[in-house]
N, C-alpha and C positions, 0 to 999 in steps of 0.2 A: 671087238668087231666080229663076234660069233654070234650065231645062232641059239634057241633057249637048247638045245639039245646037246648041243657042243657048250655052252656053259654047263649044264648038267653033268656032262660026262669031266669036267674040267675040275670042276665042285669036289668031287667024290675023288680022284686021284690022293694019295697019300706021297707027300714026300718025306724022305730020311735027311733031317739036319744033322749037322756036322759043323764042328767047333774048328777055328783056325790052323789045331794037332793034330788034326785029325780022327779026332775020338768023335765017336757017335753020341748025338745029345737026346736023340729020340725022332720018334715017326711021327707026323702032323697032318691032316687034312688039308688040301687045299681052302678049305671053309672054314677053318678055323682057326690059318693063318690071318686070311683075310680081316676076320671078327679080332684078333688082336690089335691087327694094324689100325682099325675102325677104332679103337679104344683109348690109341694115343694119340691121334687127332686134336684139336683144341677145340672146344667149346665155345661156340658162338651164336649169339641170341643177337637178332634184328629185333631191334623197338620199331614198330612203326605209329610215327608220332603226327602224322600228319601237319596242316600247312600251316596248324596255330603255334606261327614262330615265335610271338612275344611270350607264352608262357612257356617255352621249352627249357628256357634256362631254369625256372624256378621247378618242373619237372623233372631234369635229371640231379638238382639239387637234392631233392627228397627222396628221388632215387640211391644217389651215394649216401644219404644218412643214414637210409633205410638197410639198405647192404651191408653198412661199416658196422651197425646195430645188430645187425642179425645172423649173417654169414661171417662178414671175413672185414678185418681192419685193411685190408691191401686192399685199396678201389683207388682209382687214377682215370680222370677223365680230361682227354682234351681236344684242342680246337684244332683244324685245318688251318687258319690263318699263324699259328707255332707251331706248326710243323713243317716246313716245307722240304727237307729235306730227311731222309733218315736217321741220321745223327741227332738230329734235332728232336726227332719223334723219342730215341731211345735215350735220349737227355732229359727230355720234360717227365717222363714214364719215372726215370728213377729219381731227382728231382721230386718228384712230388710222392713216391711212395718212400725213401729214406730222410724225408725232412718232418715225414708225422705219421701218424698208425700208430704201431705198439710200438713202446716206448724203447730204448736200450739205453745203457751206460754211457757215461759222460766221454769217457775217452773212447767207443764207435762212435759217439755224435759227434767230435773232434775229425776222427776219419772218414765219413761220411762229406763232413764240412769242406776237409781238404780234398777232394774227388775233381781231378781236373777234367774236363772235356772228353780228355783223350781217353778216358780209362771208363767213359761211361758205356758200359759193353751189356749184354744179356750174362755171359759170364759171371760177372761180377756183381751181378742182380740176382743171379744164383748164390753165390757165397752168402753173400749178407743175406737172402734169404733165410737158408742154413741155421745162422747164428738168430736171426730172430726168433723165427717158430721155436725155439727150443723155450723160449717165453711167453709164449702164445698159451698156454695153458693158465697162466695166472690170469689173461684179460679174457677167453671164454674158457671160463671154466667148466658150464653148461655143454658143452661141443667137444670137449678133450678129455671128459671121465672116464667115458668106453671107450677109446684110440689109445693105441698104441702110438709109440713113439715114430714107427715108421708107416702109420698111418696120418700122422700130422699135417705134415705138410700136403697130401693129397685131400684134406678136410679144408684150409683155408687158404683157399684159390685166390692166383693175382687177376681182379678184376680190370681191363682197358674199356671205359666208352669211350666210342667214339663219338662226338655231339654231334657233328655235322658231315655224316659219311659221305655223301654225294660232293659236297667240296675239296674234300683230299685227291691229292695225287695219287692216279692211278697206283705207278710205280713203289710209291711209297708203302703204298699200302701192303702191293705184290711183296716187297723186299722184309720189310716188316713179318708179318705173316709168314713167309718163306722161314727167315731165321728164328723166331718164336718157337717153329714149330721142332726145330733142332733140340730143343731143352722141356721136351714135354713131361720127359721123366723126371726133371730134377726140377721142375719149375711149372704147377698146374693153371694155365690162361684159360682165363673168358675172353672175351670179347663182344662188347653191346655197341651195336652201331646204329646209331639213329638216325633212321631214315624217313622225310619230309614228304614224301613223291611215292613211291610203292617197292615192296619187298622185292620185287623183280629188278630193281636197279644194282644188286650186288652181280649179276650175270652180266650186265655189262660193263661193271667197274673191273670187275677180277678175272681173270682167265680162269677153266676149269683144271687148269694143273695147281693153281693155287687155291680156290675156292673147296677143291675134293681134299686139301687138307683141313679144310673146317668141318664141323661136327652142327648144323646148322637149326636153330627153333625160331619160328618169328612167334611174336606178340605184340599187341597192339596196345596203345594207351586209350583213355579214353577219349572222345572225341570232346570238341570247347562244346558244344552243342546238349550233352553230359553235364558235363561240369556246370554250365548254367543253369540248369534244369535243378543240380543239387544245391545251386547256391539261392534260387527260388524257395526250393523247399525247407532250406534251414534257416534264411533271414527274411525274405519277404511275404511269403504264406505260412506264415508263422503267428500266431497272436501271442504267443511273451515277447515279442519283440515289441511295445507299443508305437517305436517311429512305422510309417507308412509313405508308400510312394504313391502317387496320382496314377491316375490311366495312362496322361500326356507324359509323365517323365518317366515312367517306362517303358513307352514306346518309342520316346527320344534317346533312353539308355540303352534297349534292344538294337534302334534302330545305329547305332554307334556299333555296337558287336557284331553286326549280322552284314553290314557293309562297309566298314573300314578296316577292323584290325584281328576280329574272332578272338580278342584277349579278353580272360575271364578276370584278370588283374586290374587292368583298366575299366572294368564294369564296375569290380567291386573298390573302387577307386572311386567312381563317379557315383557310388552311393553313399561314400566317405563323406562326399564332398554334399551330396545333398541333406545329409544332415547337417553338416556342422552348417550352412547355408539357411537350411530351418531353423535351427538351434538359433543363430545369429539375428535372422530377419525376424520370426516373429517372437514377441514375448510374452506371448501365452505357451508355448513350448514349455515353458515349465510345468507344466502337466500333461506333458510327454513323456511319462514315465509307470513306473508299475502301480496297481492300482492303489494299494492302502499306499502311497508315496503321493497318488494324485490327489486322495482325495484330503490326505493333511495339508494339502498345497490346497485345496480349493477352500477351504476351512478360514485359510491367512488369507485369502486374496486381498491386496490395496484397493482402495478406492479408485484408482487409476487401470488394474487390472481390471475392475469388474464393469466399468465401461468400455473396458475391451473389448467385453464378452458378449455385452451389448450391441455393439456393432458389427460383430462378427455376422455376415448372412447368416447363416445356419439357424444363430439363436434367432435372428429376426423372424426367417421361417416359423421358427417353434412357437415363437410370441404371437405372431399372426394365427395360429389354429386353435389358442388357448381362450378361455371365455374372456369378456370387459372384465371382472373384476380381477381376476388371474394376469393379464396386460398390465392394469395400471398398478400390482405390485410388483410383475418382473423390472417393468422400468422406472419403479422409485424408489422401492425398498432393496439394497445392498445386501442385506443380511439373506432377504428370501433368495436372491440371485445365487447364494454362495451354497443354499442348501438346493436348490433348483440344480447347479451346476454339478454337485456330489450325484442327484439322483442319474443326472443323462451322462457323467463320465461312468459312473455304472455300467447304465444301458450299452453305452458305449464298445465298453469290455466284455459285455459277455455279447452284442454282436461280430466281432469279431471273434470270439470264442466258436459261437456258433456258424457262420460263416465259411470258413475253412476248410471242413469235416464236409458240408453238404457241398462245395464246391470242388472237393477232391473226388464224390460218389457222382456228382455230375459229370466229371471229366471221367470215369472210368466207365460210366457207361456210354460214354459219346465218344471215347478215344479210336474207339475199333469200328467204327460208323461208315461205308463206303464214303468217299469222299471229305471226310471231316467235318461236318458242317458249322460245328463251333471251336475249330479249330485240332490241328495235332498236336497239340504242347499248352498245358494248364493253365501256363502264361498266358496266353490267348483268350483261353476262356477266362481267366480273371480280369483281364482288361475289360474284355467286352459286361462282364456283369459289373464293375464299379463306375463303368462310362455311363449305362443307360440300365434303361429295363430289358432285360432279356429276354423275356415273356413274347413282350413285343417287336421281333424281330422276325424276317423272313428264315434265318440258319435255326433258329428255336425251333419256329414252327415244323422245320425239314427234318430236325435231329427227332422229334417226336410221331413224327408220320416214319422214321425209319425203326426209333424203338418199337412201334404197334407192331411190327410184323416181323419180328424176330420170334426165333423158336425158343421149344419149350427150355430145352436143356440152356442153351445162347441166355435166354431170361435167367436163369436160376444159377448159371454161373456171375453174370454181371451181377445181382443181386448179393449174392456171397463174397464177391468183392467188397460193393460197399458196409456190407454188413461187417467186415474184418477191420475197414478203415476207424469206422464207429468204435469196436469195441479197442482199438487204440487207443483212440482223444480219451474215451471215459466218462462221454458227456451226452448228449443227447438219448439217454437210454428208452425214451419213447419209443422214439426213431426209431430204433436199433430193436425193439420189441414189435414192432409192425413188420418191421423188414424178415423177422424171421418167421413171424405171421404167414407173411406171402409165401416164402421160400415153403413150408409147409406145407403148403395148400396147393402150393404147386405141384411139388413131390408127390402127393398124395393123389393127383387129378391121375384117373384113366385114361389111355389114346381113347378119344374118337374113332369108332370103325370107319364113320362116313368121311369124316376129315373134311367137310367143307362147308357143313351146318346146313344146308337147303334143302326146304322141301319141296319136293318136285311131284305131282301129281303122274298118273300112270299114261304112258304113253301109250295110243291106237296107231298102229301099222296098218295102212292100207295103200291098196296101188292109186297112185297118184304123180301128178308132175309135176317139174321139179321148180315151178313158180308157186303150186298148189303147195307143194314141202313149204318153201321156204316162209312163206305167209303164217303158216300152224304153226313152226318156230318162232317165229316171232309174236305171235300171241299165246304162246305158250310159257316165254320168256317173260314177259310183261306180265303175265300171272303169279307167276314165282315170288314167295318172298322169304326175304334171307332171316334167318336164325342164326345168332352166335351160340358155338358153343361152351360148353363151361372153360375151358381154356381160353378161349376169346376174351370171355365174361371178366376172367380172373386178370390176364393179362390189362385190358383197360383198367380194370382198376387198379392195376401196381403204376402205369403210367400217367395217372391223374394224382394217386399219392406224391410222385415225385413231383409233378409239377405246382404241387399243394408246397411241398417243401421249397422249389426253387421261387416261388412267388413271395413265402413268408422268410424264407433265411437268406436270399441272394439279390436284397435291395441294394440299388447303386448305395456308393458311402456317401455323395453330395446329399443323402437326404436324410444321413444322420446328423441331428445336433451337435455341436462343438468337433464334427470334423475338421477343421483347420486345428487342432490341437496337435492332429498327430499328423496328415497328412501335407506332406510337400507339394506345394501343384505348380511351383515358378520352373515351368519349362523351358519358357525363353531365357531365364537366366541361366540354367543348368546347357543350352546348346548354344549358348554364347563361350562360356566358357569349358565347355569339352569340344563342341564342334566349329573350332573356331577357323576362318581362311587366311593360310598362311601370309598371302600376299600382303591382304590387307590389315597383319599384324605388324609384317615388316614395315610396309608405308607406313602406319603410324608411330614406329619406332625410330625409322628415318628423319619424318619430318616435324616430331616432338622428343628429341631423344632429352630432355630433362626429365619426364615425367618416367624415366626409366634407368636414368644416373642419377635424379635429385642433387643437381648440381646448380646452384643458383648463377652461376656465369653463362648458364645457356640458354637462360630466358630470353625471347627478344621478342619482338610485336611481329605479328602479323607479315607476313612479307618479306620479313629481314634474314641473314644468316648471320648466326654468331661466327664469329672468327677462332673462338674455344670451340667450337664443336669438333666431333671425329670425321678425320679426314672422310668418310664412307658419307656423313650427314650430307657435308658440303658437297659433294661432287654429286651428291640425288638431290638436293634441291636446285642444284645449278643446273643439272640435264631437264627439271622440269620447265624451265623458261626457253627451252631447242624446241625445233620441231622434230620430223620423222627424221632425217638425218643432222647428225651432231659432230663435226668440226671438231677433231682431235686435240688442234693447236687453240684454236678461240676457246674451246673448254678446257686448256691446260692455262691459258692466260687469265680466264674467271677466277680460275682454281688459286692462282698464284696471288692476285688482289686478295682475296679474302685471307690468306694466308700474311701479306705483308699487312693488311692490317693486326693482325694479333700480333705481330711484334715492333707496332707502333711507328712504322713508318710513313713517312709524307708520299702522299699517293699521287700528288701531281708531280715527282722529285722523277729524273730522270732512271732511278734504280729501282722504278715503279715497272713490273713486268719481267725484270730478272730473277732468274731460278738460278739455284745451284744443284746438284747432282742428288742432295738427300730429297730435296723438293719435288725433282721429277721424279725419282722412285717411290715417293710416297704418292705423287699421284698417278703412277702406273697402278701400284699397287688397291687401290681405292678404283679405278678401272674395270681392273681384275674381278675387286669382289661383287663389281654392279656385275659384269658378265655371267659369273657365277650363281649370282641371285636372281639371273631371267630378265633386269630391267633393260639390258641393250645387247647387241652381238653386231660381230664383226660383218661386214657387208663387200662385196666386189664391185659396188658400184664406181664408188671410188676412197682409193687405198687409203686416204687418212681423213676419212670418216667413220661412225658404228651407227648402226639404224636403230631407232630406239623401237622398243617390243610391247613398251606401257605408255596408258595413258589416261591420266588423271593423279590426284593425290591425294592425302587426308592434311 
C-alpha cells in the first residue's frame, strides 16, 4: 500500500540473510528476493472452454493423453461432484496418480494398494513421488538425456485439472492450493482449471492471499463454432468422401447445433446416422462409393437396379433433354443404361471435384464483404448454391456490386487467395492460369493521377447568381460522360470471370444426374429422429409400452389396460380417463382393480378393492414418477386431489 516511489526506494534496499546460528548466508536485493519467492509459486493455467458442455469431457480426455504423451505420466483430473471435501480431493489426486502412470514393482503396487484413507497426505505423494521419478528416465527417455538427476523431478510436473472449476468449493479449493503450495520444492504442481463462463471467475472463487500463490496463464480452446467449421471442411466439402448431405439436412443438422446443444459430437453423430439411413433406404447407394468402385458396380447392375435408375427424377430429367432416338434406348435397352450410367457417375465425380475449389474462392472473396451477403461461414454459402442458382439471387447480385468497388491492392490480395486455394486441389489449372493472368496485370497497372476517369470540359467563371450558377451546373453535369479507367477496365473483368466460373462450376446438385446416388435428402426422417419431443416420446412409451419391452402379454385392444403392464403404464392411462382434477383415493382404487385382476381375482368378491401396504407404495411410487415426468402436480385446492398438467395422449 505504497506509492511507485516508495515501491522503488523499497525495490533497491538490500538485506543481509542469516541462518538460524547465526552465521551470515549473504546480501540480497529486496527484488530478487521477491523474483525467487515468484519461482516457487505453483503453475496454473485456466482453460477457458466455454459453454460447449457436451464436448468438454471428450476435450480434457485428449487433453490428458496429450500431456501423458508428451510432458509428464502424472496428470490427474477431477470432478466437483468427488470432491466435496478436502480429504476427498487429496484421495482421488493420489488414487488416481499411484494406480497408473509409470509403472513400479509389484511389492510398491502391494503398498500403494494397502494406503488407507488416513495416510492419503501430500507428504506421502511426495515420497512415492521420490521413488518413482528415479524410473522416469526409462519411460521418457527423450526428456531425461540432458537432466540431471536432481533436475528430474522439476522436468515432470504433477498435473491437477480441474473439469469443472466454477462447481467446486470455494474452501476446498482455498485449502487445497494453500497446502500444495507447502511442497513446491519437493513436489512441482500445475494446475488446469476449466472454466465455462470467463477467466475472471477465479477472483471471485479464490481470495487474493490464495490466488497470489498461483503463477497464472489463461488459454482458450477452440470454440464448437471452429470445430464445425473443421468438421465441414474435412468430411462434407470434401469430394473423396462420395456420401453427400442435401441443403435441408444440413440445415436441420446445423440447425440442431446452433440451437440445442453446440455439441460437435452430436452433429457428427447425426451424420452417422445419416448415412447409415442412406445406406439402408436406398439401394442404389451402392454406388456411393469411390469412383473405379462405382463404376465396376455400374458395370454389374441387375435388372432390377437398372430400373431403379430409371425412375430415379434425375435420370428422368436427363432422358427428357436427350433426342427420340436416344429416349427410346435409355428406356429399353439395359445394357446402354449401364454404359449411360458409368459416363454421368463420371461427370458426377469430377463435378464435385470441381465444385469445391471454386466454392472455397467464392467464399474467400465474399467472406470479408461488409455485411456478409452470402453469408459468414462456407456453410452458408454451400447450402445456398446446392439449393438453387445463385446467379439468381438478390445477396449474389449485392456480393458483386460490393466486389466492383474494392481497391487495387483489397483485389489482388483476394485474388492471391484463391489462386493458393487452386494450386492446392491441383486441379483446375486453367483457372489457376487466368487468375495469375489478372494478378499480373493488375500489379503491373499505373495509379491514375485523375482517379475518377471523367472528362470534364473547361469551366467559364463569370459573375453571376446563384440560380444562374446552379443551372450551368447542372448542364454541365448532363454533359459529362464517364470513362473507365484501365483499373476499372481490368477490375470488371476479373469480376465477370468469376461470375463466368460461378455459373459454370456452382450449379445446384438437384440438376446433376444420378444425384440421389450420393446424396441424403430425408430431412423429415433425419428430424424425427434427432429432434424429437420429449413429451411426446414418453406418451407413446406410456401408452404402447409393448412396442418398447416386446413383450407379448402387453398387447391388448384399443381401450383396454393390461394388468402385466408397469405400474407407471397403469396409473397414465387411468389419469387419462379424470379430468382437470384427479381423486387420490378413486385413482388409487382404479389402480388396485387392475392390479387384482393380474392376480386373477373375482372382481365382484368382497376383497375387490383391498390393498395391502406393498400395493400402496407401489402406487405412491408410480405417482411420484407421473409428478416427476410433468403429467400432474400437487394442488391446494383440495388436499387429496393433484391437478393434472396434460392433455391428450398417443
Amino acid at each position: 500500500k505504497c506509492n511507485l516511489d516508495e515501491q522503488k526506494k523499497l525495490l533497491s534496499k538490500t538485506l543481509k540473510i542469516k541462518s538460524c546460528d547465526g552465521k551470515n548466508i549473504g546480501t540480497y536485493s529486496t527484488a530478487s528476493l521477491l523474483a525467487l519467492s515468484i519461482i516457487d509459486l505453483c503453475e496454473t493455467f485456466y482453460c477457458h472452454l466455454g459453454v460447449n458442455v457436451p464436448d468438454h469431457a471428450m476435450t480434457f480426455r485428449s487433453l490428458c493423453n496429450l500431456l501423458q504423451d508428451s510432458v509428464t505420466p502424472f496428470v490427474v483430473s477431477v470432478h466437483a461432484k468427488e470432491c466435496a471435501a478436502v480429504k476427498l480431493l487429496i484421495q482421488k489426486v493420489l488414487e488416481q496418480l499411484m494406480g497408473r502412470g509409470v509403472s513400479v514393482d509389484e511389492e510398491q503396487e502391494d503398498d500403494t494398494a494397502l494406503l488407507q484413507r488416513t495416510q492419503c497426505t501430500i507428504s506421502a505423494l511426495c515420497q512415492w513421488y521420490k521413488t518413482v521419478t528415479k524410473k522416469c528416465t526409462q519411460v521418457f527417455p527423450q526428456r531425461t538425456e540432458s537432466l540431471t538427476n536432481s533436475d528430474l523431478p522439476q522436468s515432470l510436473p504433477v498435473v491437477v485439472i480441474f473439469k469443472d472449476f466454477e462447481a467446486f468449493n470455494s474452501q476446498v479449493l482455498q485449502d487445497f492450493i494453500l497446502i500444495c503450495s507447502r511442497y513446491t520444492q519437493e513436489l512441482p504442481f500445475i494446475f488446469i482449471f476449466g472454466i465455462a463462463t470467463s477467466p475472471s471467475a477465479i477472483q471471485h472463487r479464490l481470495p487474493h492471499s490464495v490466488s497470489s500463490l498461483l503463477c497464472i496463464e489463461v488459454f482458450h480452446s477452440l470454440s464448437c463454432t471452429q470445430h464445425l467449421a473443421s468438421v465441414f471442411d474435412k468430411l462434407i466439402l470434401n469430394s473423396q468422401f462420395p456420401f453427400k448431405l442435401s441443403s435441408r439436412v444440413i440445415q436441420v443438422l446445423v440447425g440442431i447445433f446452433l440451437y440445442h446443444d453446440f455439441s460437435v459430437q452430436n452433429f457428427v453423430k447425426g451424420l452417422q446416422f445419416s448415412m447409415l439411413e442412406h445406406f439402408k433406404s436406398q439401394p442404389l447407394s451402392m454406388l456411393c462409393c469411390q469412383k473405379q468402385e462405382a463404376l465396376l458396380s455400374a458395370k454389374t447392375l441387375s435388372k432390377k437396379n437398372v430400373e431403379r435408375i430409371r425412375h430415379l427424377p434425375s435420370f428422368m430429367r436427363y432422358v427428357e433433354t436427350q433426342e427420340p432416338q436416344e429416349q427410346v434406348q435409355l428406356l429399353t435397352n439395359d445394357e446402354h443404361v449401364k454404359e449411360v450410367c458409368q459416363q454421368l457417375l463420371k461427370n458426377l465425380h469430377k463435378y464435385h471435384k470441381n465444385y469445391y475449389p471454386i466454392l472455397q474462392c467464392l467464399h474467400s472473396l465474399t467472406s470479408s464483404l461488409p455485411k456478409f451477403p452470402l453469408g459468414k461461414h462456407i456453410r452458408e454459402l454451400h447450402v445456398s448454391c446446392i439449393e438453387k442458382n445463385l446467379w439468381e439471387t438478390e445477396e449474389y447480385d449485392s456480393a458483386l456490386q460490393l466486389l466492383r468497388i474494392l481497391a487495387k491492392d483489397e483485389l489482388v490480395a483476394a485474388l492471391r487467395k484463391c489462386a493458393e486455394i487452386l494450386k492446392s486441389t491441383k486441379i483446375l489449372q486453367n483457372v489457376l492460369q487466368q487468375l495469375e493472368d489478372f494478378i499480373g496485370r493488375l500489379e503491373a497497372l499505373e495509379e491514375d493521377s485523375s482517379g475518377n476517369g471523367i472528362i470534364s470540359g473547361k469551366m467559364e467563371y463569370q459573375r453571376t447568381d446563384l440560380f444562374q450558377l446552379q443551372k450551368t451546373l447542372l448542364e454541365k453535369e448532363s454533359r459529362r460522360t464517364k470513362r473507365m479507367n484501365p483499373f476499372e477496365v481490368l477490375r470488371s473483368q476479373v469480376i465477370e470471370f468469376i461470375d463466368s466460373l460461378v455459373r459454370e462450376y456452382l450449379t445446384p446438385a438437384e440438376l446433376q444426374p444420378l444425384n440421389e446416388v450420393c446424396y441424403y435428402n430425408s430431412s423429415g426422417v433425419l428430424r424425427q429422429r434427432l429432434n424429437v419431443t420429449p413429451r411426446t416420446s414418453i406418451q407413446a412409451a406410456l401408452s404402447h409400452p409393448f412396442y418398447y419391452l416386446q413383450n407379448e402379454s402387453l398387447k391388448t385392444d384399443a381401450g383396454t389396460i393390461s394388468s402385466a403392464a408397469p405400474d407407471l403404464c397403469i396409473v397414465y392411462k387411468l389419469h387419462l380417463e379424470c379430468g382437470r382434477l384427479i381423486n387420490l383415493y378413486d385413482w388409487l382404487e382404479a389402480f388396485l382393480t387392475v392390479m387384482s385382476a393380474a392376480e386373477d381375482q373375482d372382481t365382484n368378491s368382497e376383497e375387490c378393492g383391498k390393498y395391502d401396504s406393498l400395493k400402496h407404495a407401489r402406487f405412491i411410487q408410480a405417482v411420484s414418477e407421473m409428478e416427476f415426468l410433468g403429467f400432474i402436480k400437487s394442488t391446494k385446492q383440495k388436499t387429496d386431489h393433484v391437478a393434472r398438467l396434460t392433455w391428450g395422449g398417443c
